[in-house]
C-alpha positions, 0 to 999 in steps of 0.5 A: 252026579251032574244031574245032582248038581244041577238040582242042588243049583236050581233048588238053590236059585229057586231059593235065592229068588224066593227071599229076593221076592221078599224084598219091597222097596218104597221111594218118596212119591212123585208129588205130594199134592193136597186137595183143597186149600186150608185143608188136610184132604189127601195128607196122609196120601194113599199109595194102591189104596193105603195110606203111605205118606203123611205131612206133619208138624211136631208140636209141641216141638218134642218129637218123643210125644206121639201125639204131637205129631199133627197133620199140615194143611194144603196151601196150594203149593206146599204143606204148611202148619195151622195158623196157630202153631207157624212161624214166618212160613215155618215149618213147611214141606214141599214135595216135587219129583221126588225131592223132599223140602223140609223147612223149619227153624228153630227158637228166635227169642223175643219173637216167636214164643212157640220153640221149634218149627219142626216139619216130618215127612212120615212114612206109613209101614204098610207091611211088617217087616226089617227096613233100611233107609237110605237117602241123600240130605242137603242142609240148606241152612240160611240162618246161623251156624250151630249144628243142625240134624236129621233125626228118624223116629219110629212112632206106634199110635197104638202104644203112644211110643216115639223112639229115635232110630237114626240120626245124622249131623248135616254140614252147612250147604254139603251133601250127606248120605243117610244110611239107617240099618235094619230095625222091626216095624210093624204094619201101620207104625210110622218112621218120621223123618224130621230135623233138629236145631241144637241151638236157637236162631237157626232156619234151614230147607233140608233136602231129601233126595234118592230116599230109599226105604226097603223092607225086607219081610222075609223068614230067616231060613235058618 
């Protein structure tokens, strides 16, 4: 009896640790660093040789549109968009010891006709898998009071589809923490994190910190 019950324990934790093994967790890199000022060298950045992170800015500012999702260049410090589509330095990401900086602003009448400076911080799915997100957010917000959020998006290329997965309210100058439970990705589909301004004449710098993506691409055992 005793040596069965020692068997069932250890098939079982051999079990257990199996599906744990399954469990691959993914945090904002150190730095997120171009190559070559005015270029887009090293966006998407590549993590043990697949690409991993990428910098973008949505615009047109409509992030249902898979194409609008277009990469920033290397100022020497931060990523920035083209000249053509950057308002007043917005949008902008800066990456440093794993601290994400998002700053964008959004529509300012009579002066910048181009909508919304929507930054996204895109992380590149490298295997199939269900994923969980979870991070801190600070809404550092420096121009009005209305209502600002972080939004998730998973993004497919291949199909040209951009859906909502998540999204959070961010209070004026607190901390939240952003929990999205568990959705199916696909190897190379994109989750994006990016703000949204309900309303114009508003610029925050979000911040990211302890950002944890976990993919779990374990067989139900059931």
């Amino acid at each position: 009896m005793h040596y069965l019950t020692t068997l069932c324990y250890v098939l079982t934790t051999v079990f257990a640790t199996s599906l744990a093994a399954e469990s691959i967790t993914y945090e904002a890199p150190e730095y997120m660093d171009g190559e070559a000022v005015g270029t887009s060298d090293a966006n998407p950045m590549d993590v043990d040789g697949k690409p991993m992170w990428r910098a973008v800015q949505v615009y047109p500012p409509n992030p249902r549109v898979v194409e609008n999702y277009k990469p920033m260049v290397w100022d020497g410090e931060s990523w920035i968009a083209s000249e053509e589509s950057r308002f007043a330095g917005n949008p902008k990401i800066t990456v440093e010891e794993q601290e994400v900086k998002l700053a964008g602003r959004a529509e300012w009448s009579g002066q910048n006709p181009k909508g919304h400076m929507i930054p996204a911080l895109v992380f590149i799915a490298p295997t199939d898998g269900s994923y969980t997100l979870a991070a801190d957010v600070m809404n550092n917000q420096w121009h009005g009071k209305r209502e600002v959020k972080l939004e998730i998006y998973l993004l497919d290329r291949e199909s040209a589809s951009a859906k909502r997965v998540g999204s959070v309210i961010l209070p004026i100058k607190e901390s939240t923490s952003l929990t999205i439970e568990a959705f199916e990705v696909t190897e190379g589909q994109e989750i994006a994190f990016l703000p949204k301004f309900e309303a114009m004449h508003n610029a925050s710098n979000i911040m990211i910190t302890d950002l944890i993506i976990t993919c779990d691409n374990s067989e139900d055992p059931s």
